[in-house]
Kinemage of the C-alpha trace (Angstrom):
@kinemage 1
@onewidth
@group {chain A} dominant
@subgroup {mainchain}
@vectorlist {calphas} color= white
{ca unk a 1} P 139.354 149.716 77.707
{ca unk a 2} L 138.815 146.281 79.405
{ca unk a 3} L 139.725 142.813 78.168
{ca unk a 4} L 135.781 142.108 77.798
{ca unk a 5} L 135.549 145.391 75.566
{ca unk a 6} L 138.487 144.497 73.365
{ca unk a 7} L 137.530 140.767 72.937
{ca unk a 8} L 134.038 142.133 71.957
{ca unk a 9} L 135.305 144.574 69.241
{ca unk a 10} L 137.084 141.998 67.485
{ca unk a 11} L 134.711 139.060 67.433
{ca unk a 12} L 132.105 141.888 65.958
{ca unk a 13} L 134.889 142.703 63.463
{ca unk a 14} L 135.548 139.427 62.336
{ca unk a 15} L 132.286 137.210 60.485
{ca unk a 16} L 134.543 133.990 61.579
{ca unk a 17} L 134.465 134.676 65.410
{ca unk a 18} L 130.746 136.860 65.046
{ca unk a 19} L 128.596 134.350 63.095
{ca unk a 20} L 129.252 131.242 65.479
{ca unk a 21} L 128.511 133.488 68.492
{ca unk a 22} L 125.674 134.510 66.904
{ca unk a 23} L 124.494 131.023 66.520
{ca unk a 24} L 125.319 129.903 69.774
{ca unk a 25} L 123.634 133.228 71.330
{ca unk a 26} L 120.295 132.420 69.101
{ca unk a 27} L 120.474 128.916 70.219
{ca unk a 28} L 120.880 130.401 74.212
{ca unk a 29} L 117.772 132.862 73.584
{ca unk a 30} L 115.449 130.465 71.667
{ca unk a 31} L 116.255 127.597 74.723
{ca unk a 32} L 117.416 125.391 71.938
{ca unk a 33} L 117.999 122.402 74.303
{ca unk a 34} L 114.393 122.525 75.402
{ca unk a 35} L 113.451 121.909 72.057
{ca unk a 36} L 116.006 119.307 71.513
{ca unk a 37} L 114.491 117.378 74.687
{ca unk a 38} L 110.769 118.319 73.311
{ca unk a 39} L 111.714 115.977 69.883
{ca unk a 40} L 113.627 114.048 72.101
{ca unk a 41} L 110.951 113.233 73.895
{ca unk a 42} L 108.324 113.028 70.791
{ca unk a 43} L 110.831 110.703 68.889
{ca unk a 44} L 111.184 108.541 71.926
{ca unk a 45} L 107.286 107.867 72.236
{ca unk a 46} L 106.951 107.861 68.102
{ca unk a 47} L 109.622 105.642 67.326
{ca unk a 48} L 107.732 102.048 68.431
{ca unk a 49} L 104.724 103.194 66.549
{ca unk a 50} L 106.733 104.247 63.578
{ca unk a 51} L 109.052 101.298 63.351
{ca unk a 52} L 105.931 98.885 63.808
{ca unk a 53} L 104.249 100.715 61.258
{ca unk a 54} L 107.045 100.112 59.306
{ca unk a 55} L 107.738 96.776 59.731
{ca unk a 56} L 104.177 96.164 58.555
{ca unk a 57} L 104.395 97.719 55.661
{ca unk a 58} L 107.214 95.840 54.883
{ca unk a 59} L 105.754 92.757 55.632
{ca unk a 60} L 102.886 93.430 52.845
{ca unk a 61} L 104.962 94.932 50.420
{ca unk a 62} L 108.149 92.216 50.281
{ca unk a 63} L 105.749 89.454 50.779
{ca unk a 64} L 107.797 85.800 50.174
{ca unk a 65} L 111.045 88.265 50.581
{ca unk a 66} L 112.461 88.088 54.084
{ca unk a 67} L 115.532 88.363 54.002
{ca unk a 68} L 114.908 92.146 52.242
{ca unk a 69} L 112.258 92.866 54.747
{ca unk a 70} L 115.277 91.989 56.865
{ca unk a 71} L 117.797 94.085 55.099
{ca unk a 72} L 115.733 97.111 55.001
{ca unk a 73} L 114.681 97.403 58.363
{ca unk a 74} L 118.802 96.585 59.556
{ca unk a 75} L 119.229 99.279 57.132
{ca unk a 76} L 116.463 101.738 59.089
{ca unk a 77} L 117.899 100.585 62.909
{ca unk a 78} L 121.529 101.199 62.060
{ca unk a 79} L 120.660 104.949 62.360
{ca unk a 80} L 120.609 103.801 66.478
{ca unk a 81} L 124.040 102.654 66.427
{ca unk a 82} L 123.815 102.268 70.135
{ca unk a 83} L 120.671 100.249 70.633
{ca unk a 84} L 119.206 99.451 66.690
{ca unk a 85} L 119.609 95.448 67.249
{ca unk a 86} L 118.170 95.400 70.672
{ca unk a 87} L 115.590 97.508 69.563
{ca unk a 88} L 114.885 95.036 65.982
{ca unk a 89} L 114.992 91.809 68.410
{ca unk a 90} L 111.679 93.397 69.694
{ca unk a 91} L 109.534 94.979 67.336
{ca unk a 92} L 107.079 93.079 65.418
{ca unk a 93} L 104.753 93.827 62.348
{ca unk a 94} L 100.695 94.156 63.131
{ca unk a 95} L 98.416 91.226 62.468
{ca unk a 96} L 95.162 89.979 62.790
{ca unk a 97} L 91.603 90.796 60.941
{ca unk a 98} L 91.474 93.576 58.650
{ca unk a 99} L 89.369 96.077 60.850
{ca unk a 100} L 92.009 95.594 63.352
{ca unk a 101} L 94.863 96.107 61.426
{ca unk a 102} L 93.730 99.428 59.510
{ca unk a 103} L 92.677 100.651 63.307
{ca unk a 104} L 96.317 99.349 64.493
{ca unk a 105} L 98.214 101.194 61.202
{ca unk a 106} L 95.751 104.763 61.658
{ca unk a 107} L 96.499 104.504 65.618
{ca unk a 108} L 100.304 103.642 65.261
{ca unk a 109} L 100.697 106.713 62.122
{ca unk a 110} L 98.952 109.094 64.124
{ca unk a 111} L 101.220 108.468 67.025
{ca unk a 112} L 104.278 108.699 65.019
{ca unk a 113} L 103.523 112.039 64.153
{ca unk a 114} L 104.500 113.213 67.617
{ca unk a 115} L 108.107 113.692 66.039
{ca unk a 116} L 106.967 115.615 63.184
{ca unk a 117} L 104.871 117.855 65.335
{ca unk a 118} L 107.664 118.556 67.814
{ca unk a 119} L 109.985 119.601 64.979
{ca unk a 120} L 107.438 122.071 63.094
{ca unk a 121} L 107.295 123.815 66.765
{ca unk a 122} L 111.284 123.779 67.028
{ca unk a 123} L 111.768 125.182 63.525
{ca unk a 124} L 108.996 128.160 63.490
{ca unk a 125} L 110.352 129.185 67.366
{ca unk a 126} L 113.396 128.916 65.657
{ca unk a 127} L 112.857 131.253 63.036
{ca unk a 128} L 110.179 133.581 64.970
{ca unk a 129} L 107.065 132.425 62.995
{ca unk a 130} L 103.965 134.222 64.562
{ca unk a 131} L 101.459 131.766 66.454
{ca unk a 132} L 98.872 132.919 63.661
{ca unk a 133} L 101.025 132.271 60.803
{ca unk a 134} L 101.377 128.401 61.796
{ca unk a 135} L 99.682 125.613 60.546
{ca unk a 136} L 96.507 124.652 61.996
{ca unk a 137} L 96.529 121.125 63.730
{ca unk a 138} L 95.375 119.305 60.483
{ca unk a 139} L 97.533 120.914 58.126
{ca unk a 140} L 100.302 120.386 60.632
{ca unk a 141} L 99.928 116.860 60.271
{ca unk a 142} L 99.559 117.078 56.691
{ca unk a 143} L 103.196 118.124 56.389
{ca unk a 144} L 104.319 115.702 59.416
{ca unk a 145} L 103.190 112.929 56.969
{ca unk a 146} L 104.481 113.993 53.887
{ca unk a 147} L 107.990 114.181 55.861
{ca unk a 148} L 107.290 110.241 57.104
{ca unk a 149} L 107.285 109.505 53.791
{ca unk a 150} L 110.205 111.281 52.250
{ca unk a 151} L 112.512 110.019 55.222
{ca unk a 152} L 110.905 106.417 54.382
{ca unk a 153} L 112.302 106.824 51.068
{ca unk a 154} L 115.244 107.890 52.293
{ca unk a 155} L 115.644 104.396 53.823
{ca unk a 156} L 115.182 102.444 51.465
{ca unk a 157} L 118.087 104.731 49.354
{ca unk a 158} L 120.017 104.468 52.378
{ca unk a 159} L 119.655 100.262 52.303
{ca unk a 160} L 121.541 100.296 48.755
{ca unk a 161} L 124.711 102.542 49.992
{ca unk a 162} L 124.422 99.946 53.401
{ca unk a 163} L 124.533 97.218 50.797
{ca unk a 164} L 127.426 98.587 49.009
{ca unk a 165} L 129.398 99.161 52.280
{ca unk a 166} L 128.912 95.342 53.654
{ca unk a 167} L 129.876 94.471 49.396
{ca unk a 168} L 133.577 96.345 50.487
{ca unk a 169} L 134.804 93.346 52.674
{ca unk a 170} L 134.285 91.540 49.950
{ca unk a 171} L 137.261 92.840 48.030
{ca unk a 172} L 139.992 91.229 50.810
{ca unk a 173} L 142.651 90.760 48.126
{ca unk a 174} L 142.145 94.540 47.261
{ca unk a 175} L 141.775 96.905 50.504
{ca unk a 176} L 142.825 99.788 48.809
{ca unk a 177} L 139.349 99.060 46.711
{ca unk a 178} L 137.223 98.066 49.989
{ca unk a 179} L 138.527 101.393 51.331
{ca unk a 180} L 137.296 103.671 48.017
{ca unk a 181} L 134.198 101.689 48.243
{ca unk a 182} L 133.339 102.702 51.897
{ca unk a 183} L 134.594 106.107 51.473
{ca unk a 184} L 132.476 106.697 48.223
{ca unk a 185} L 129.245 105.374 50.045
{ca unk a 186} L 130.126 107.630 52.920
{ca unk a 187} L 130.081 110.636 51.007
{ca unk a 188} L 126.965 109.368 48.973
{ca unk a 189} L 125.061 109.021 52.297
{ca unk a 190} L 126.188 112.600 52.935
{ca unk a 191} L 124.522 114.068 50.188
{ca unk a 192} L 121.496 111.957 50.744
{ca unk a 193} L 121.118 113.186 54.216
{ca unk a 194} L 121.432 116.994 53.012
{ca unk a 195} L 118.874 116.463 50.485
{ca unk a 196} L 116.858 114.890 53.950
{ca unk a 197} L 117.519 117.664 55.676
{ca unk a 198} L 116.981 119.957 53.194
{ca unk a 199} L 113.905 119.190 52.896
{ca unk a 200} L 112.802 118.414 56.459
{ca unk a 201} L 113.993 122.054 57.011
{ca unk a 202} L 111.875 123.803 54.647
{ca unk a 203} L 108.635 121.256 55.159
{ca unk a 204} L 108.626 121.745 58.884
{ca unk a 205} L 108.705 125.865 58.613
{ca unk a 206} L 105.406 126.991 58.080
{ca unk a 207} L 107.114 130.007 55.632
{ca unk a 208} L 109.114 127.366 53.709
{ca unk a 209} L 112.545 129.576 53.455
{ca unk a 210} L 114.028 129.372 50.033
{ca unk a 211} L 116.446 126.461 49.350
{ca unk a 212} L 119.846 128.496 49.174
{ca unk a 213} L 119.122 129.844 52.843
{ca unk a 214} L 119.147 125.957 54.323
{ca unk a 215} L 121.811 125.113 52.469
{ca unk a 216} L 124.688 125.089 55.155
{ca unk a 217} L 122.703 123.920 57.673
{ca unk a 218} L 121.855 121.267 56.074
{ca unk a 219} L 125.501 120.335 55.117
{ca unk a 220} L 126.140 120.509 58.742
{ca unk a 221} L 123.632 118.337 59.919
{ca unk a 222} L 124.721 115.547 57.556
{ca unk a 223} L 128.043 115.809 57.908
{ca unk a 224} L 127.291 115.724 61.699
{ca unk a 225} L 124.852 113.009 61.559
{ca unk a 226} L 127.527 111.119 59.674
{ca unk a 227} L 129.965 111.471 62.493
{ca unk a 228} L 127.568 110.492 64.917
{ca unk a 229} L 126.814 107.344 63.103
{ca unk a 230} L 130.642 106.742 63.313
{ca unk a 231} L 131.481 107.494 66.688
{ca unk a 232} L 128.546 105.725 67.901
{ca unk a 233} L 129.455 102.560 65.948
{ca unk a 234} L 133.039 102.822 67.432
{ca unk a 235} L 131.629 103.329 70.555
{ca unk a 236} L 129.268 100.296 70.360
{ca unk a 237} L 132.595 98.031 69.297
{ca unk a 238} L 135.054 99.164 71.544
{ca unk a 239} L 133.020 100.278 74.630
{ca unk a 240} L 129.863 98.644 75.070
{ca unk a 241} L 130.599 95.084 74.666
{ca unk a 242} L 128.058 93.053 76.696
{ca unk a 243} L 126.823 96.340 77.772
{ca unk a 244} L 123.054 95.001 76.898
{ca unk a 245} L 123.614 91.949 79.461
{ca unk a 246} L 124.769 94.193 82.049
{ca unk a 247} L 122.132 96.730 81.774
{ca unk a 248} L 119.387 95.241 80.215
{ca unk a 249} L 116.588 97.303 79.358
{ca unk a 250} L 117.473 100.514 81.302
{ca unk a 251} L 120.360 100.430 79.801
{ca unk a 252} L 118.638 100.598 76.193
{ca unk a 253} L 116.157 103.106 77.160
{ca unk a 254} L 119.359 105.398 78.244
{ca unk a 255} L 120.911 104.642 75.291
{ca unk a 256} L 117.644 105.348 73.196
{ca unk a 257} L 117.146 109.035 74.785
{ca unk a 258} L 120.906 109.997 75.143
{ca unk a 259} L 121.041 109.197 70.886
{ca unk a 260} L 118.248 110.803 69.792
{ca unk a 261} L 118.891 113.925 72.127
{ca unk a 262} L 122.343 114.305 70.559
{ca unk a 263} L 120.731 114.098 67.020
{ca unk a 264} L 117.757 116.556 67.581
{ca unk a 265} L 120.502 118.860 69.249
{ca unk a 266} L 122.801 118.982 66.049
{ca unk a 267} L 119.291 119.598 63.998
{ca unk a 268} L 117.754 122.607 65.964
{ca unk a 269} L 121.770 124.122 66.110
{ca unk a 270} L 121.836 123.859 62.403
{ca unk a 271} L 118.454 125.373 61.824
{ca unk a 272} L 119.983 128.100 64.036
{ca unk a 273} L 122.629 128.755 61.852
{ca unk a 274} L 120.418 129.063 58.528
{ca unk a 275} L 118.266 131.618 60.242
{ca unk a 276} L 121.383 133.658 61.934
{ca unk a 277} L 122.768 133.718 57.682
{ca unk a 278} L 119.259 134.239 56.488
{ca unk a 279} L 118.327 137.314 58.547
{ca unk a 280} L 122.146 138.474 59.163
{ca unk a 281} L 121.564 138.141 62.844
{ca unk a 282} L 125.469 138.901 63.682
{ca unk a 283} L 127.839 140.826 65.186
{ca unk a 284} L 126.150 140.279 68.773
{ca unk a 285} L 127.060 141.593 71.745
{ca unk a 286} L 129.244 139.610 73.369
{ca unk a 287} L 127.859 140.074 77.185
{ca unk a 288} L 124.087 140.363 76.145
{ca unk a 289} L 123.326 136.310 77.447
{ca unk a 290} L 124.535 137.415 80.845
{ca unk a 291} L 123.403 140.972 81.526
{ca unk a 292} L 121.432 143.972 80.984
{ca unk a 293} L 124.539 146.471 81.695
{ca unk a 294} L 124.984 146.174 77.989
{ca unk a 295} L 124.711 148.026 75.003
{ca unk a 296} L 123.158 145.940 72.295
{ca unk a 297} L 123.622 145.564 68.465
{ca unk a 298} L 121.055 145.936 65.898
{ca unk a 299} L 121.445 142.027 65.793
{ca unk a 300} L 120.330 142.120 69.217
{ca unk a 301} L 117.370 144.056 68.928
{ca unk a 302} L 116.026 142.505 65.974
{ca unk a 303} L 116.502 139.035 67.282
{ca unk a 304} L 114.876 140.161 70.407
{ca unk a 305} L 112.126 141.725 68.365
{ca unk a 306} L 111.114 138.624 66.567
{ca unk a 307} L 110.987 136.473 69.561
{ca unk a 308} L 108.287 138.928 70.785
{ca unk a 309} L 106.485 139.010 67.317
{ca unk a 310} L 106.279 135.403 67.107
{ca unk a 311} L 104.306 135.547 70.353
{ca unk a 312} L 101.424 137.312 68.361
{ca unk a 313} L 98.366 134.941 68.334
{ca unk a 314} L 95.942 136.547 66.112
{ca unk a 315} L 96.298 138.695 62.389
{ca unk a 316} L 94.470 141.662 64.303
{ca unk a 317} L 96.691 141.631 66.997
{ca unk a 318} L 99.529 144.532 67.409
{ca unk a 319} L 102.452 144.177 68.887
{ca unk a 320} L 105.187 147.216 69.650
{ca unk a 321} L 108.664 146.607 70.560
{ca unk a 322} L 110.544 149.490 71.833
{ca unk a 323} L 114.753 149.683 73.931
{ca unk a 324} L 115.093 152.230 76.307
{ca unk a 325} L 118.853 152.501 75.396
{ca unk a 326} L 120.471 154.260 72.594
{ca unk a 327} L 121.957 152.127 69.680
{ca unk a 328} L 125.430 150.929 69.916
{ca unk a 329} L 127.142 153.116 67.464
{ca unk a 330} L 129.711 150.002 67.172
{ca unk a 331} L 127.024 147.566 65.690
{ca unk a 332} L 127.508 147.190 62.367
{ca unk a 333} L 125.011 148.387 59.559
{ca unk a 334} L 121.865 145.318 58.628
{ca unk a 335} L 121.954 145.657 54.693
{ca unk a 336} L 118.726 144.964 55.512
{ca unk a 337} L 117.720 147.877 57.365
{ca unk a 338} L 118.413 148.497 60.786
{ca unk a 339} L 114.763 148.134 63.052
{ca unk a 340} L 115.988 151.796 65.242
{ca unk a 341} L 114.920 151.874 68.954
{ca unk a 342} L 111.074 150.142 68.195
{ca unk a 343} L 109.120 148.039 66.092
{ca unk a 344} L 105.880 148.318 64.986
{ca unk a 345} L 104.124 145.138 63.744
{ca unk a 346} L 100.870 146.088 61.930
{ca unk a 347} L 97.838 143.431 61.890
{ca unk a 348} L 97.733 141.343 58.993
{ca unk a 349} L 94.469 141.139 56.957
């Protein structure tokens, strides 16, 4: 028996080395870092419109109130650790005559829901939704705004547990309370970013999976997001000082993509991981990215199933999925049920 052979036996022995290959091989066969540069790209060209949007609304609502307007969108920009003040220095609420300003809200919300529309695509790919079974493009925007307004709330929560990190250097004659301070906002931005991304998860899925099977992802994604936050706030102090004189606005663009590329990346990887627990998509072959001299596990054939199904466009349609290969009599047993050597997917009335 070769090295490969043994090394694959025990990761599909072992749930601690099979899931993250699983996740990691889903990731690989739904081109996860296309989608990642598809929001990428989305939340590049929706974030202006969105943060002017925002600013407006701002103005209007914390009329006489600046310095809160000021807080609050500070509190929105620090999610760009790299380029949030740069970007802040620049953005502007809308003004003028009323006609003009309702046209210049509708035109800058309907271009903000580029993002939202880009992430409903990444999370039914994700988890094989069938072209008919997706939202139509009204409905799809429908959802894309209800999520602009949960995160928007989110913002403003987020503000307070910004406010009661600054409020820690207060306490100079007590770091040891400064510290318990920061920690304990920390965590409480944690668990407001799973609740986020709880949500987001099951609002941009057009089959809205049940809250226990986005559960870990979501976890993941705010823990993650946390860290990002840090290291890109450590980054900023230590490594990019005067960086915005020396590179000006290329420099900010970069910065701009590279962030939100790394953040869309840690969301459609922890999507992948909810729908590899959710549909037990593990143990997978271990050489199956890289070859078709390989004997695959019923993982294997029902993830490649579904990414077949999902390209069904209409409830009539039929589509049959068949392997020319005999199982792998190592794979273990779906509780599920295993698909066999074909599936059938009849037309949905």
């Amino acid at each position: 028996m070769s090295v490969t052979d043994r090394l694959d036996r025990f990761q599909r022995r072992h749930a601690w080395t099979a899931l993250p290959l699983a996740v990691i091989y889903k990731f690989i066969d739904d081109q996860g870092s296309y989608l990642a540069a598809l929001i990428t790209y989305y939340g590049f060209v929706s974030l202006f419109p969105l943060l002017l949007l925002f600013v407006t609304i701002l103005g209007y609502a914390l009329d006489g109130n600046p310095a809160l307007q000021q807080q609050i969108l500070h509190s929105a920009l620090s999610q760009f650790p790299i380029i949030g003040t740069q970007i802040g220095q620049n953005v502007h609420s809308l003004n003028g005559n009323l006609f003009a300003l309702i046209i210049g809200i509708l035109g800058s919300l309907y271009g903000g829901l580029g993002v939202a529309q880009a992430g409903q695509n990444a999370m039914n790919t994700i988890w094989a939704i069938p072209a008919n079974n997706r939202p139509d493009p009204f409905r799809s925007r429908g959802r894309g705004l209800v999520l602009l307004v949960i995160v928007g709330v989110g913002i403003l929560l987020t503000t307070a547990l910004s406010g009661l990190t600054t409020a820690a250097s207060d306490f100079g004659t007590a770091p040891a309370l400064g510290l318990l301070i920061r920690v304990g906002a920390a965590l409480l931005a944690i668990a407001l970013n799973t609740l986020l991304f709880t949500f987001a998860f099951r609002v941009l899925t057009a089959r809205h999976p049940p809250i226990h099977q986005l559960r870990l992802g979501a976890i993941t994604a705010a823990v993650g997001w946390q860290i990002l936050q840090v290291a890109g706030t450590y980054y900023v102090g230590h490594e990019l000082a005067g960086a915005s004189a020396t590179y000006g606005l290329f420099g900010i663009v970069l910065g701009l993509l590279a962030w939100i590329y790394l953040g869309a990346t840690l969301v459609v990887f922890c999507a992948e991981i909810n729908v590899v627990r959710a549909r037990k998509l593990w143990p997978r072959s271990l050489l199956t990215p890289f070859t078709d001299d390989v004997a695959l596990t019923d993982a294997d054939r029902r993830t490649y199933t579904a990414i077949a199904v999902s390209t069904r466009q209409k409830g009539f349609q039929t589509i049959e999925v068949e392997f020319d290969q005999p199982e792998d009599g190592d794979a273990e047993e779906d509780p599920a049920g295993a698909t066999g050597t074909a599936e059938r997917t009849e037309p949905q009335r």
